[in-house]
C-alpha positions as CSV (number, residue, x, y, z in Angstrom):
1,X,0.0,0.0,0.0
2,X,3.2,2.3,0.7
3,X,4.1,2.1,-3.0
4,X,1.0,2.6,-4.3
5,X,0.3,6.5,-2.2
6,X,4.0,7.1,-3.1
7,X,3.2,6.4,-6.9
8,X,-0.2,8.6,-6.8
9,X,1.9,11.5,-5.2
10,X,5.0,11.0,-8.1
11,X,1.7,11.2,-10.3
12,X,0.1,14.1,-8.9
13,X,3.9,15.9,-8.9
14,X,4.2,15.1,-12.1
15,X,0.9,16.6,-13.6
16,X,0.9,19.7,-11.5
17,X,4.6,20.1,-12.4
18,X,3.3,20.0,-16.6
19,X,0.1,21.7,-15.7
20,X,2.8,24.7,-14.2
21,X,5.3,24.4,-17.1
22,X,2.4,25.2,-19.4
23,X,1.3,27.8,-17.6
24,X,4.8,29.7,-18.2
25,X,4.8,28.0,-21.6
26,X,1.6,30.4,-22.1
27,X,2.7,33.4,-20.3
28,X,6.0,33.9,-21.8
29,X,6.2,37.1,-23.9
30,X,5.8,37.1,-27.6
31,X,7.4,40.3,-29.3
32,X,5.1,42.7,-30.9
33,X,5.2,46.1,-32.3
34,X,2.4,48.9,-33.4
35,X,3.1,51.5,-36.0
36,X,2.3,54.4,-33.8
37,X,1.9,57.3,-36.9
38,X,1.2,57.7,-39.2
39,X,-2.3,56.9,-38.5
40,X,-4.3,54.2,-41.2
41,X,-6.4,57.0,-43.4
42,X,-4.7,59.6,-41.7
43,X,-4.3,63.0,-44.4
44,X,-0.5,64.1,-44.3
45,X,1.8,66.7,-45.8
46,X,5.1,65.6,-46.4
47,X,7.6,65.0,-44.5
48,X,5.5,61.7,-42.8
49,X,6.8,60.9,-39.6
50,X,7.0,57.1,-39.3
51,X,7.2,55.8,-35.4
52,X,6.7,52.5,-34.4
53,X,6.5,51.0,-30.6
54,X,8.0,47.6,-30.0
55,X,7.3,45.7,-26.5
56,X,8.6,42.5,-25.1
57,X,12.0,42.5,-27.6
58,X,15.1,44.1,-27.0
59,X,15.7,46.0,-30.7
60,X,19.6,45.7,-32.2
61,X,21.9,44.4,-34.0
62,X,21.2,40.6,-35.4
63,X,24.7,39.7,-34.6
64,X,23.9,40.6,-30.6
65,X,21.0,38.3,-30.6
66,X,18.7,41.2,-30.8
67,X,15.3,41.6,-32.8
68,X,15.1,44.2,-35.0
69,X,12.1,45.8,-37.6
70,X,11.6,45.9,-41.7
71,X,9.5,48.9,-43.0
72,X,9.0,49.7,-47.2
73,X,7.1,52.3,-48.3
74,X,5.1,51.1,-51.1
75,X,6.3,47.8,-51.7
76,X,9.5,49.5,-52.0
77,X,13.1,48.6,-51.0
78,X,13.1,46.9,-46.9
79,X,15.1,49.3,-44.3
80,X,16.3,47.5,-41.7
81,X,15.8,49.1,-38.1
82,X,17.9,48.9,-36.0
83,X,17.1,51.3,-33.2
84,X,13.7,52.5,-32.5
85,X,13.7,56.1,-33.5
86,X,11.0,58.2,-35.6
87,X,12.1,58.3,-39.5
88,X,10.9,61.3,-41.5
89,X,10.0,60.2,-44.9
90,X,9.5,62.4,-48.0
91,X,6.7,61.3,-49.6
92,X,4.8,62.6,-53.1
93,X,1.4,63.6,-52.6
94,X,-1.2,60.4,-53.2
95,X,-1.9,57.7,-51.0
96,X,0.5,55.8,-49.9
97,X,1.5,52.2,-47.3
98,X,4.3,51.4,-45.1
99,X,4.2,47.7,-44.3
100,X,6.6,46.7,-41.1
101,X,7.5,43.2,-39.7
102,X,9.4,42.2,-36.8
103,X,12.1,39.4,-37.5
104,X,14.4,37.7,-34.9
105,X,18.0,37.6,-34.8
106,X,18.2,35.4,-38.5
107,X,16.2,38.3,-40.2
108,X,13.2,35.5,-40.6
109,X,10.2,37.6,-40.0
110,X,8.1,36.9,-36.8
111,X,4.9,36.9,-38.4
112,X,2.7,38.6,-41.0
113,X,3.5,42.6,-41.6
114,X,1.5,45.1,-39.9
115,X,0.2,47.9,-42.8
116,X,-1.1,51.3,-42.6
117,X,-2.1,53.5,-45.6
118,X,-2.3,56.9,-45.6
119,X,-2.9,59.9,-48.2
120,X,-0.1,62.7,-48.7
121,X,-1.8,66.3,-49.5
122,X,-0.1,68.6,-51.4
């Protein structure tokens, strides 16, 4: 009978111990990042500020281990980021989208991009 209360308590142990790794499993942080302005449909003169907010990622240099962000203006050439900052961007007038990702360390993207559009008066 000794066995058999010691082997329901290993068990118990053992499913509150998963039940608990899950539980961090689920809590831990997943990096994310809003594009703070411009605002989607917002009307604009040029220069467009572009400023973006990143929580739960340290933003730098791949080679430290650090996330970083993509942005292109129109389907346009990436820029890499590096340091969050605000970017002034000289835009034409007509509308216009800046698409931004996250990515990890290897550059690989972190999930879909994040769009706004926006139109650029004269």
């Amino acid at each position: 009978m000794r066995n058999r209360i010691s082997r329901r308590a290993a068990m118990r142990r053992v499913v509150v111990g998963a039940l608990a790794g899950e539980a961090l499993v689920a809590a831990a942080a997943t990096p994310d990042f809003t594009i703070v302005a411009p605002g989607n449909k917002a009307v604009l003169t040029s220069p467009v500020l572009l400023r973006m907010s990143v929580v739960d990622a340290e933003i730098g240099l791949p080679r430290d281990g650090r996330y970083h962000l993509h942005f292109s203006v129109d389907g346009g050439e990436e820029v890499a980021v590096y340091h969050v900052r605000d970017y002034s961007l000289k835009l034409s007038p007509g509308m216009h989208v800046i698409a931004v990702e996250i990515a990890g360390p290897s550059h690989r993207a972190l999930g879909p991009p994040k769009r706004v559009a926006f139109m650029v008066r004269e």
